[in-house]
C-alpha positions in Angstrom: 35.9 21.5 -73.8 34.9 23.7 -76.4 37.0 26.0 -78.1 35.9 29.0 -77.2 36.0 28.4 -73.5 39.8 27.0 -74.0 40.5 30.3 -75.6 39.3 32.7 -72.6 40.4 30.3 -70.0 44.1 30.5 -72.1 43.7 34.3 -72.1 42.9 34.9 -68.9 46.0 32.6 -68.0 48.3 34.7 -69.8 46.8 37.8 -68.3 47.5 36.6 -65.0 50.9 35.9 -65.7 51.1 39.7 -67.4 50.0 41.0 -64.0 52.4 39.1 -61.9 55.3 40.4 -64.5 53.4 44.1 -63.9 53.2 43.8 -60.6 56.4 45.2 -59.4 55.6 48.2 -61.6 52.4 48.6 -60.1 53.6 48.7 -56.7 56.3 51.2 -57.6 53.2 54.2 -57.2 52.5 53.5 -53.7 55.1 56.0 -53.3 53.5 58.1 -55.3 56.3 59.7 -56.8 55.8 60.8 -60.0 58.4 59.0 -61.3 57.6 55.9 -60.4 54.0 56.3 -61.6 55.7 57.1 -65.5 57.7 54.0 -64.8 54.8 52.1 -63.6 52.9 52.9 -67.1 56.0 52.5 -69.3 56.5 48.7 -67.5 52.7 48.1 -67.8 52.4 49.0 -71.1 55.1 46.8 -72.5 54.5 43.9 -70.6 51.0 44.1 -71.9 51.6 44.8 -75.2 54.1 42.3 -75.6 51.3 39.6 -74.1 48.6 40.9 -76.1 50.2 40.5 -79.5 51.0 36.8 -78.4 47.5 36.6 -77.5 46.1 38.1 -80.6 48.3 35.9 -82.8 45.9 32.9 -81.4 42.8 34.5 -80.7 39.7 33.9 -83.0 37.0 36.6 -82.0 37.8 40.2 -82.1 40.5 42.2 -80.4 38.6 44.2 -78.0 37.7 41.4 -76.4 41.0 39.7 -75.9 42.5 42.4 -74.7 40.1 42.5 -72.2 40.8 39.1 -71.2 44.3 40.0 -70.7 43.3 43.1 -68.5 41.1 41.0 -66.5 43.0 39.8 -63.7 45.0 42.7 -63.1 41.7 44.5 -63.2 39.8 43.0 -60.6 42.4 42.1 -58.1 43.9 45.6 -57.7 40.4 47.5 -57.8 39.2 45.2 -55.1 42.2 45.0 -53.0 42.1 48.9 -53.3 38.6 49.5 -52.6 37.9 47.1 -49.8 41.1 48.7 -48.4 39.4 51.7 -48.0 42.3 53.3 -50.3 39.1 54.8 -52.8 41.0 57.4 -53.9 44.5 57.1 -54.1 42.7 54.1 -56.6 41.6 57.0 -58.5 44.6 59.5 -59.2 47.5 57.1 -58.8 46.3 53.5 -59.9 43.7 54.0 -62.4 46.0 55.4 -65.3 48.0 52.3 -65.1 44.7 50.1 -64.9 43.5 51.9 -68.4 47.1 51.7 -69.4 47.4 48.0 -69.1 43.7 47.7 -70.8 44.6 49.8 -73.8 47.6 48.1 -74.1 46.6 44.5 -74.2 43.6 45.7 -76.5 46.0 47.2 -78.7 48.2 44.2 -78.6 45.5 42.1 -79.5 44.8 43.8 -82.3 47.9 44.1 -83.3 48.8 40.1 -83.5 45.7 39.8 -85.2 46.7 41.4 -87.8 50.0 39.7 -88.4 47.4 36.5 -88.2 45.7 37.5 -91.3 48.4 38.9 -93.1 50.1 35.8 -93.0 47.7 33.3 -93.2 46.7 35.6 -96.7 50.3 35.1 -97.8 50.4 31.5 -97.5 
C-alpha cells in the first residue's frame, strides 16, 4: 500500500475517533441552550486540536489538508444525518459553528505539529 494512501486512511481513522470523543459535545446543542452550544465548541475545539497536532506531527503533505482529513467524518455524518432528517436549519444556526469549529481546529492542529516536525528534525 502506498504511503500516501496509509497516511489518509490513518487520518481519517483518527478523525473518526476525534468525533466519537466530540460527540457528546455535539449532542449537548440539541438543546439549544446557549450554553451548551459554547461548551460544545470549547470540547470540539480541544479534542480537535489536540488530534490534529498528533496528526500533523506524522503527516507529510501540507496542513490544510490533514486537517481536513480529521474533519472528515465528523463532517459528513452529522450534515447527512441532519439533512436527510429534515432538521435543514437547526443544521445551520446551531450545528454549523461547531462543524467549522472542529475544521479550523484540526487544520490548525495540523499545522501546528508540523511545525514542531520541522523544527525538530532541523535540530537534529
Amino acid at each position: 500500500m502506498p504511503k500516501k494512501m496509509l497516511q489518509l486512511i490513518l487520518a481519517f481513522a483518527t478523525g473518526v475517533v476525534a468525533m466519537v470523543l466530540a460527540s457528546t459535545a455535539f449532542m449537548a446543542t440539541i438543546n439549544a441552550d446557549s450554553l451548551s452550544v459554547t461548551l460544545a465548541l470549547l470540547i470540539t475545539s480541544a479534542v480537535f486540536l489536540v488530534f490534529g497536532l498528533i496528526v500533523g506531527l506524522f503527516w507529510l503533505g501540507g496542513s490544510l489538508f490533514g486537517g481536513v482529513m480529521i474533519a472528515a467524518p465528523f463532517l459528513l455524518v452529522t450534515t447527512f444525518s441532519i439533512l436527510l432528517s429534515g432538521f435543514g436549519p437547526k443544521l445551520l444556526s446551531n450545528d454549523l459553528p461547531i462543524l467549522a469549529t472542529a475544521l479550523l481546529t484540526g487544520v490548525i492542529g495540523c499545522y501546528l505539529g508540523q511545525r514542531l516536525t520541522s523544527k525538530s528534525g532541523t535540530a537534529a
